[in-house]
N, C-alpha and C positions, 0 to 999 in steps of 0.2 A: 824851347819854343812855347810851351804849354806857357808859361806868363807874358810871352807877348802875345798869344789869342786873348789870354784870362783880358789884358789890359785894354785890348784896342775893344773886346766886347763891355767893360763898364764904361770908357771913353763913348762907345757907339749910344750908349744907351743914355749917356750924362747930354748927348746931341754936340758934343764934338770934336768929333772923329768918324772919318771912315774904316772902318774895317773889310778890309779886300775887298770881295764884289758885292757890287749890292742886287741882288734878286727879284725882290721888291719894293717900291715905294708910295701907295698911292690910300687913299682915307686913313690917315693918321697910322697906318704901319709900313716900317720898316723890316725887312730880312737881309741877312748879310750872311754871307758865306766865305771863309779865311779858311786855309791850310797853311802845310809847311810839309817840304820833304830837304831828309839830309843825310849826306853821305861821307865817308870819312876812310882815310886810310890810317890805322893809327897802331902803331908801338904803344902801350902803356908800360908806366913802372913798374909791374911783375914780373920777376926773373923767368916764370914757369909758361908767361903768357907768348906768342907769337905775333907777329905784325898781322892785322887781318882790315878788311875791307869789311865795314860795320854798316849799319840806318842807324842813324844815331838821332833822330828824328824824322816821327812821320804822325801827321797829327789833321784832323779836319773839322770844323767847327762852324756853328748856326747861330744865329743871336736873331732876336727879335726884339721893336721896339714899339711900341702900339702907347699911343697919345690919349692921354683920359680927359687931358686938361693942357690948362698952359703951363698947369704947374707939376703936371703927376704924369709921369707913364710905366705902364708897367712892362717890366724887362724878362724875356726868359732866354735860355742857350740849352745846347746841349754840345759835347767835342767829342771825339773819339781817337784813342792812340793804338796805332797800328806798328809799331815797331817789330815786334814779334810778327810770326805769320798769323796771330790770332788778334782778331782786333777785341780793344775792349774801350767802353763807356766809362771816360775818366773825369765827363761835367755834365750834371743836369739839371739845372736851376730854373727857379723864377724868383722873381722881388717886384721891386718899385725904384725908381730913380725922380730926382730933382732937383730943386736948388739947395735942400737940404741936403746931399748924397744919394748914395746907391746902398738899398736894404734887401741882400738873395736871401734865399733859402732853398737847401737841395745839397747833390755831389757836388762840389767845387772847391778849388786849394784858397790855401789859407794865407791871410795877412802875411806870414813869414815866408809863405813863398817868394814872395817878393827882396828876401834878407841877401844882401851880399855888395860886393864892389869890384872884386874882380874883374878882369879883363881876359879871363884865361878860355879858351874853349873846352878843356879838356885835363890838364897836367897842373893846372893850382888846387893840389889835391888836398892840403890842411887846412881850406875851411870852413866856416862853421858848419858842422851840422845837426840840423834839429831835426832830425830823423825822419818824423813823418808831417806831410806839411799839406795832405789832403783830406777830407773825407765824404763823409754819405749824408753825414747829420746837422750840415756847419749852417751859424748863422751869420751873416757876413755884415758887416756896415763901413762904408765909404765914403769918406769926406774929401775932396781938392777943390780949394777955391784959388789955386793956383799959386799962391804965394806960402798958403799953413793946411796941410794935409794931415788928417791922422784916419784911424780905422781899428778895428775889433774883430774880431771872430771866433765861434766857437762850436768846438765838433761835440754834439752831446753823445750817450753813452752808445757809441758806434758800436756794432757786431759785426759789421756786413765787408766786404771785400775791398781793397783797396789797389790800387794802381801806383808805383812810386815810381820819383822821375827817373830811373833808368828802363819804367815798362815791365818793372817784375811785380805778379801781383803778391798779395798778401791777407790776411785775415787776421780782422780787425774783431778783439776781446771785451768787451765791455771797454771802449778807447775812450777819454775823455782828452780833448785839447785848448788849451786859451792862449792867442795870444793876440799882443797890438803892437802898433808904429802909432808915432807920432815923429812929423818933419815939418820944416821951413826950409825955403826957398828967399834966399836976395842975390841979387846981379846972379855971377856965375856961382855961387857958394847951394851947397843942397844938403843940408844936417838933416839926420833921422834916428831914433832909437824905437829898435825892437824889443821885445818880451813874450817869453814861450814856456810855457806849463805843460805836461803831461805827463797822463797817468796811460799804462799800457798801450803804450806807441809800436805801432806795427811798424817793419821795414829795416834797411841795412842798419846796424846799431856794432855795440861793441859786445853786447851783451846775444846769445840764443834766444830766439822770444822776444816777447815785448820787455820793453824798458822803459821807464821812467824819466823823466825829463825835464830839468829845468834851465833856463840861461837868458841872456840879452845878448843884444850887439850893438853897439851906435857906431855911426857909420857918417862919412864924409866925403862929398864930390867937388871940386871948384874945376869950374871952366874958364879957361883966360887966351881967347882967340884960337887958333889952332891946339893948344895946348889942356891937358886936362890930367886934373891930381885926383885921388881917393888914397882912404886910410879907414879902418876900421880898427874894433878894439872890440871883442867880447867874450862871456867865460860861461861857460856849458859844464852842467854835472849831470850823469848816466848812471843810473841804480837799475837793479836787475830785478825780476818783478816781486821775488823775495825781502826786496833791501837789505841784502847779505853783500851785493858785492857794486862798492861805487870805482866811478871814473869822474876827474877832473881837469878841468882843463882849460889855458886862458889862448885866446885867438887871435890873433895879431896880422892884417892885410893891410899892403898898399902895392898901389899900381898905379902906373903915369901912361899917359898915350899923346901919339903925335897926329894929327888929319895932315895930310897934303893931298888937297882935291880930292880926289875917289880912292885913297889910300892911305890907312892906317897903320899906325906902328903902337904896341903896346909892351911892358914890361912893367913883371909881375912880383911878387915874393910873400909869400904866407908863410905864418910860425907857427906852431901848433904845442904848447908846454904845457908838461903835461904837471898840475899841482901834489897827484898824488904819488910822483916820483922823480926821480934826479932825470937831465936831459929832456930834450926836446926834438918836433923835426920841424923840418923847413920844406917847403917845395917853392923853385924860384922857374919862370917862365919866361917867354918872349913869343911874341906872333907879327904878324903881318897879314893885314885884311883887304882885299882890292874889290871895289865896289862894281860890279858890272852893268848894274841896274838897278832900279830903286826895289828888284825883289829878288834881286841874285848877285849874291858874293861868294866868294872863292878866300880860303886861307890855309895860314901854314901855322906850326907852330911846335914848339921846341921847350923842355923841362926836364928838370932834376932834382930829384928830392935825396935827403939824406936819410930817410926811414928804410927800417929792414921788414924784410918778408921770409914767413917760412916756404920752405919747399924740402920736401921729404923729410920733417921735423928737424933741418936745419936750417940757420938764421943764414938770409944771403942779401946781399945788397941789391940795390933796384937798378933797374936797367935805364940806359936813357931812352926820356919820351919824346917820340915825335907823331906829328898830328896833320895830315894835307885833308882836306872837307872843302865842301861846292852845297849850299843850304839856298832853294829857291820857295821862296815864300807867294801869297796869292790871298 
């Protein structure tokens, strides 16, 4: 949920979109006010794990939009992610928006947040990940003129605490991050390539510590009435902060989905190969999404991957995933 606040607050600020409620409107400002809460019963692929009743989203967010001109306003936000019992400040920006883009500066996630194709809510666990995709120090720029999109961003030398998307924090080392998209849009077809640099990336990694980081992803959507394709293709290398010990590896998604009316049907499959040994894994998915309102859906969803996990230093297969969630947004 944290990049559909991030997006409907640069939409609010670009003048058009509304973002959830608006609070105020009147001499040239704007305030808007968005959340999300989300609840889940889910089975994950760990043998050692048990089915539990999770928040798997709870998030509440500010934007403001104040008019300088007809051509300039300047934008600020602040969000807050409460998953845990402890809340913590995971956006706090301002910039400038126009017809040129949106230029933040402050806490807020990064151009790559936005990387993936997926359809999965939960169990398309092989892909990509670029580790850490927020920070304290980023400078942000955003371009859609609705047809040709790109953007940039860059966390300078972070020290200070981080939030990653599962809510657990982290401490960030002398962190440096760059990365960008560039996309186009015709009829239903949506091409985009990513690119992601860093040096001492905080967050779930392969490595203890910070890790190093480099990789793309180009990535593909086509809509054709009810129906809808995506496909990705990208390759990630993990160094440890010594550069004693890499990790590689190429990434492989696609997923098709059906609408009928206020219900969806989706189906998934991610590769995960790895370059710097024999074998691979896979995780493949399915869901079913029923729309109850335009800010409350209800879904289900089912997965299995072929990766192994340790439990008591022995290697054991993964369990099957399943996933029931109810996510009302505002």
């Amino acid at each position: 949920m944290k990049k559909s606040l991030l997006a409907l607050a640069v939409l609010t600020a670009a003048g058009s979109a509304n973002a959830g409620i608006n609070l105020y409107d009147a001499n040239g400002v704007k305030v808007d006010l968005s959340g999300a809460v989300e609840v889940q019963y889910r089975e994950d692929y760990e043998p050692q794990n048990d089915a539990e009743l999770r928040i798997d989203d709870a998030d509440l967010a500010l934007t403001t939009t104040v008019a300088i001109s007809e051509q300039l306003n300047v934008v600020a936000g602040t969000a807050f992610a409460y998953e845990d019992t402890t809340v913590t400040n995971d956006e706090l920006w301002a910039g400038f928006s126009g017809d040129f883009g949106t230029l933040t500066f402050g806490r807020q996630y990064m151009i790559s947040d936005d990387s993936g194709i997926g359809k999965d809510y939960e169990l398309g666990s092989e892909g990509i990940d670029f580790v850490q995709t927020n920070g304290n120090e980023v400078i942000k720029y955003v371009y859609d003129n609705g047809t040709f999109y790109a953007g940039a961003s860059h966390d300078m030398k972070d020290s200070g605490q981080i939030v990653d998307s599962n809510g657990v924090t982290h401490q960030d080392r002398d962190t440096r991050i760059t990365d960008a998209r560039v996309g186009y849009r015709f009829g239903g077809l949506d091409a985009r390539a990513y690119y992601y640099t860093a040096d001492n990336a905080a967050g779930v990694s392969f490595f203890k510590g910070v890790t190093d980081v480099e990789g793309y992803n180009l990535e593909a959507e086509y809509a054709f009435g009810q129906f809808g394709l995506a496909a990705s293709f990208g390759q990630v290398e993990y160094k440890d902060s010594f550069g004693t010990d890499k990790l590689r590896g190429n990434v492989y998604q696609l997923a098709a989905s059906y609408t009928m009316e206020k219900t969806t049907f989706a189906l998934g499959y991610n590769n995960y190969d790895r370059r710097d040994e024999k074998g691979d894994n896979y995780a493949v998915y399915a869901n079913v999404t029923q729309q109850l309102h335009s800010n409350v859906k209800v879904y289900g969803e089912i997965g299995n991957t072929d990766a192994k996990f340790l439990e008591k230093g022995e290697s054991r297969n993964s369990d099957f995933g399943y996933v029931a969630g109810l996510e009302v947004t505002f």
